[in-house]
N, C-alpha and C positions, 0 to 999 in steps of 0.2 A: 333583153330581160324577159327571165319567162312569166308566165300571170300569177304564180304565185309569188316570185318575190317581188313583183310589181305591186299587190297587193299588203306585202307586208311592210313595203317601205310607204305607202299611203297610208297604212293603220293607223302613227301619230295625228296626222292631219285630221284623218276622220273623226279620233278622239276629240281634237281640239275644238273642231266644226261642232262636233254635239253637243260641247259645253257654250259656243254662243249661242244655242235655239235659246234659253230662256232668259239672257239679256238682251238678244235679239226683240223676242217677243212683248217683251216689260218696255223698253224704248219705245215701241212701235203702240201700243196699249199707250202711254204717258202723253207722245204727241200726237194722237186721235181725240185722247182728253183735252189734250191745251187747243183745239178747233174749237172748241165750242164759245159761249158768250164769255163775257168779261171777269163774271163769277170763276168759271172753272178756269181762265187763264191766266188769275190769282191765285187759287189752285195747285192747277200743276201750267207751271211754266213753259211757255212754247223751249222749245232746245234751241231756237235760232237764238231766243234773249240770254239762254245759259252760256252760248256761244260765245255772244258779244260779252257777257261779265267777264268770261274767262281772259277775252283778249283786253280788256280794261285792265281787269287785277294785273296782270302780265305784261304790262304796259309800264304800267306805275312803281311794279317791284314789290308791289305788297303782298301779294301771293308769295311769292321767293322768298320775301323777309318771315313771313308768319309760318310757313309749311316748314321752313329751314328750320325756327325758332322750335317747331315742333318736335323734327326730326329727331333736333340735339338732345332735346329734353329726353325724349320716348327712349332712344338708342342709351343716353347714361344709366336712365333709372331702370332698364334691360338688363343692361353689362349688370349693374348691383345687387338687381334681385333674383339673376342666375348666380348670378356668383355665390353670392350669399346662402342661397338657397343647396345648391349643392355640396359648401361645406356642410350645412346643417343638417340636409342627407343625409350625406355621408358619414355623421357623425353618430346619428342615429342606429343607422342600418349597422356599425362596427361596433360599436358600443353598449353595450347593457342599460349601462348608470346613466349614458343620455339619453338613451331610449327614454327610459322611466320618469326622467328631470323634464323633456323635454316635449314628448309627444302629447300627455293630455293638453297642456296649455297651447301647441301646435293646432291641434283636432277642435278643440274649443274656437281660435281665432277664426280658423277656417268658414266660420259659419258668421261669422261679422260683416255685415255688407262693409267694404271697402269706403264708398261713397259716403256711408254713413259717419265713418271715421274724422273725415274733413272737415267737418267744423269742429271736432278735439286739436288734430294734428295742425289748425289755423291759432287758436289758442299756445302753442306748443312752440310752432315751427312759423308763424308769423304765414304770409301768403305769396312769399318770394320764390323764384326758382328751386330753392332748399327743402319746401316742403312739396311742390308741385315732384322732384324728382324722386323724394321720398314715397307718397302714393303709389309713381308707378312701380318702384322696387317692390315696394309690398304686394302691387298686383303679380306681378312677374316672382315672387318669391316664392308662394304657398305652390304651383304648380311646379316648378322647379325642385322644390323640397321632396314634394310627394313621388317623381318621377326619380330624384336621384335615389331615394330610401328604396324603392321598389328594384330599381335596374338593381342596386349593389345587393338585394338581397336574392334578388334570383340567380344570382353568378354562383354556377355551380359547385357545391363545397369541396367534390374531390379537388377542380382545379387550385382552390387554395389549400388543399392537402399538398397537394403535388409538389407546388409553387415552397410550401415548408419541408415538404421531408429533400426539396434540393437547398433547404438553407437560403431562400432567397431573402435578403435584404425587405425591409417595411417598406421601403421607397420602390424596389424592386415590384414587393408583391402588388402594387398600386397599380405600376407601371405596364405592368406589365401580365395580368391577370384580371385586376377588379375596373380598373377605367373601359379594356376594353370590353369585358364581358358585360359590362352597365351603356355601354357606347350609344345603341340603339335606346334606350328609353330616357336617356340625358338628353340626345336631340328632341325625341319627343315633348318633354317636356319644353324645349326651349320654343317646338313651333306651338306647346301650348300657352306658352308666355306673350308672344307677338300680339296675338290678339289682345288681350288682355291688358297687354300696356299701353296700346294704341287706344282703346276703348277707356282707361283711366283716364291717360296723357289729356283726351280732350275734354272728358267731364272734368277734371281738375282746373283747367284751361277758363271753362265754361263758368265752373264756381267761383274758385277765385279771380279770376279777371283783371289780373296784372300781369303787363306786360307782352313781351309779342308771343304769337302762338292764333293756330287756327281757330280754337274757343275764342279769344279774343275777338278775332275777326269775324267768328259766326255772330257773337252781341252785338257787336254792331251792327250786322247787318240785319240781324233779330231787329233793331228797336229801328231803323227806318224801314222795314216792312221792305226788305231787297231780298226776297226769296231764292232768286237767280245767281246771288252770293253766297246765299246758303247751301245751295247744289253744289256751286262749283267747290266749296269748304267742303264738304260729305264729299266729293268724287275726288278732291286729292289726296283728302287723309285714306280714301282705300285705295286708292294706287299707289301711295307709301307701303301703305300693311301690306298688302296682298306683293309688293315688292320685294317689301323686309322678308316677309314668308317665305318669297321663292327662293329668295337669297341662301336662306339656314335651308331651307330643302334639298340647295343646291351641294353645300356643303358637308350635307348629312351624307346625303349620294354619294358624294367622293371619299369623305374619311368612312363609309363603311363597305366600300368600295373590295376590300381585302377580306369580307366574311363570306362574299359566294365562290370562293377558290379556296377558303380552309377546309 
């Protein structure tokens, strides 16, 4: 193997190695801090005691029950408020009359803290699984929306010239014209949504506090002063997110896989 392409098959690795210098760094800062007196290892928690929570919760099952409990919720109210959000994209970006119906009252919500919504939508929707999943759709909706109206409207108009002077079919020109020319900013929007419904999922969780779910489990451990549970809750829900992310990353890669050979 000669040293360049020895070099270029190392380049990933290198990549990788450079993104742990600053979890590297923050780890190594965190447990310098939990040395000290009893103050700061109230504080910040030595890792050896986050260690043992972890193997506790994982013991017991209640980590598996709460972060699963999570999951389902996160991954439903996802699916809804992509979904959602891309017909109403899409309805947008085709449409005149929805445009005009649709978008100030769109542009107007957008500016509603979400959070702020939950104690209406508790009024409304009671504090059951039905409204917990409806927040994260709404989180997961507004960027969806904005990313599907943008992809469909930058698809370039001769190709749906084109696509009409061959007579194609409305299902046709979908298919076969506007889904993929919007392709790249429909993903975007959806690894902009992951965050987003992760980051509800557990304020919702936290607020209402019924039922299983990682907020759940963070209250509790909030009111017996178990900080070490509280870690271990923060470090699974971002190994979830940062999961789910890689996940639609992964799949973005592959279905756009066909636009560097057109």
């Amino acid at each position: 193997m000669t040293p360049a392409i020895r070099s270029l098959s190392l380049a990933p690795l290198r990549r990788r190695a450079r993104g742990l210098v600053v979890p590297a760094l923050l780890v190594a800062a965190w447990q310098f801090a939990s040395s000290g007196d009893a103050a700061h290892q109230y504080a910040f928690v030595p890792l050896q005691q986050v260690g043992a929570a972890l193997v506790e919760l994982a013991r017991s099952g209640e980590l598996a029950t709460d972060l699963g409990a999570s999951l389902r919720r996160t991954t439903l109210g996802l699916g809804f408020g992509v979904a959602f959000g891309l017909v109403f994209g899409a309805a947008m970006a085709r449409s005149t009359l929805a445009r005009k119906l649709g978008e100030p009252a769109f542009q107007a919500l957008r500016y509603v803290p979400l959070l702020g919504l939950i104690p209406l939508l508790s009024l409304w929707a009671g504090t059951g699984e039905f409204a917990k999943v409806l927040i994260i759709a709404l989180a997961a909706f507004y960027p969806m929306t904005t990313a599907s109206f943008d992809g469909l409207r930058r698809v370039d108009p001769r190709y749906v010239e084109l696509a009409q002077s061959y007579r194609l079919t409305r299902i046709g020109l979908w298919r076969d014209v506007l889904i993929p020319g919007a392709l790249p900013d429909l993903f975007a929007g959806v690894l902009q949504a992951v965050p987003f419904a992760w980051i509800t999922a557990t304020s919702s969780e936290l607020l209402f506090n019924a039922g299983a779910g990682v907020g759940s489990l963070m209250q509790n451990a909030q009111a017996g002063a178990r900080a070490d549970v509280l870690l271990v809750c923060v470090l699974g829900v971002t190994a979830l997110a940062v999961g789910m992310s890689a996940l639609c990353e992964r799949i973005a890669q592959r279905a756009l896989r066909w636009r560097d050979h057109a």
